[in-house]
C-alpha positions as CSV (number, residue, x, y, z in Angstrom):
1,X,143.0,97.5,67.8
2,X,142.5,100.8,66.5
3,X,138.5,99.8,65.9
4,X,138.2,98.7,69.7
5,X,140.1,102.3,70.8
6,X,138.0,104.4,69.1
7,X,134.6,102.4,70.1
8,X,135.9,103.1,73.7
9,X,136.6,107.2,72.7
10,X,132.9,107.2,71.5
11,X,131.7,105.3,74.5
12,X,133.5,107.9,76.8
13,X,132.5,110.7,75.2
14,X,128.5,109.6,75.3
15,X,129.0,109.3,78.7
16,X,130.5,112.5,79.7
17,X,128.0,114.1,77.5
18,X,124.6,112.3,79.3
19,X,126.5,112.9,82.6
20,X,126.4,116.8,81.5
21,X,123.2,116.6,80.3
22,X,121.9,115.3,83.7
23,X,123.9,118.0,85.4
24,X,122.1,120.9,84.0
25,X,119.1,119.7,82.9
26,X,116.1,121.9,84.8
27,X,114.3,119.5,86.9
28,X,110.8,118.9,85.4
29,X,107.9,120.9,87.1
30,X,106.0,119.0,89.8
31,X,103.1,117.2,88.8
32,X,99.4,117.5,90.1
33,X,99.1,113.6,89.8
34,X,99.6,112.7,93.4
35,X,97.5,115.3,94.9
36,X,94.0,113.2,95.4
37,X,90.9,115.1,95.2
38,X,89.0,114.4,98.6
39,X,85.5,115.8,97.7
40,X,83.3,113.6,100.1
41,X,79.9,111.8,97.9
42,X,76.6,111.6,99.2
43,X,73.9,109.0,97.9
44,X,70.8,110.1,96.7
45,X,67.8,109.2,98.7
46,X,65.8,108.4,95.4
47,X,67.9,107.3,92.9
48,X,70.7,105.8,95.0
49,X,73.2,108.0,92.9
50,X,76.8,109.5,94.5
51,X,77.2,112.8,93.5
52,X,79.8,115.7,95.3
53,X,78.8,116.5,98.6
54,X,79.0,120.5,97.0
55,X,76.3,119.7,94.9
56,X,74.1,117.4,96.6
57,X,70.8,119.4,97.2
58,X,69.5,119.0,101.3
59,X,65.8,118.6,102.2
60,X,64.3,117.1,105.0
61,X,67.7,115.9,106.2
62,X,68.0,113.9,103.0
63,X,70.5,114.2,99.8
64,X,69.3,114.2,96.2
65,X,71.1,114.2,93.0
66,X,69.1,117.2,91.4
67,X,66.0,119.3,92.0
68,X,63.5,117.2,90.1
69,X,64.4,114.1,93.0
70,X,63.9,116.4,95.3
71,X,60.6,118.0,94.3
72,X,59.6,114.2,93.8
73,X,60.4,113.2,97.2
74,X,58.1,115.9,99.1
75,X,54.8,114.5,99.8
């Protein structure tokens, strides 16, 4: 009996102390993982490539991956 009483102390005590724990525990800081990075992608005329629409480079109303595509493009 006295073996069950004090596995019961010990079991009420690691409660009260994860309970207390919980309870003033800072909350952890917001992550950036659900914030989705919408940069639209272009396809390269040439190549066939998808690269940012930021760094596509514009000619003729087409998109190219990089100036040597584009300088290869031009007649």
């Amino acid at each position: 009996m006295p073996l069950f009483r004090l596995l019961i102390i010990t079991l009420v005590i690691g409660v009260g102390f994860y309970i207390y724990r919980r309870l003033t525990m800072k909350p952890p800081p917001p992550t950036n993982s659900t914030q989705v990075n919408s940069t639209h992608a272009v396809k390269c005329a040439l190549c066939g490539l998808h690269v940012p629409d930021d760094e596509a480079i514009r000619r003729n109303n087409q998109t190219y991956c990089c100036q040597d595509h584009a300088d290869k493009s031009q007649p």
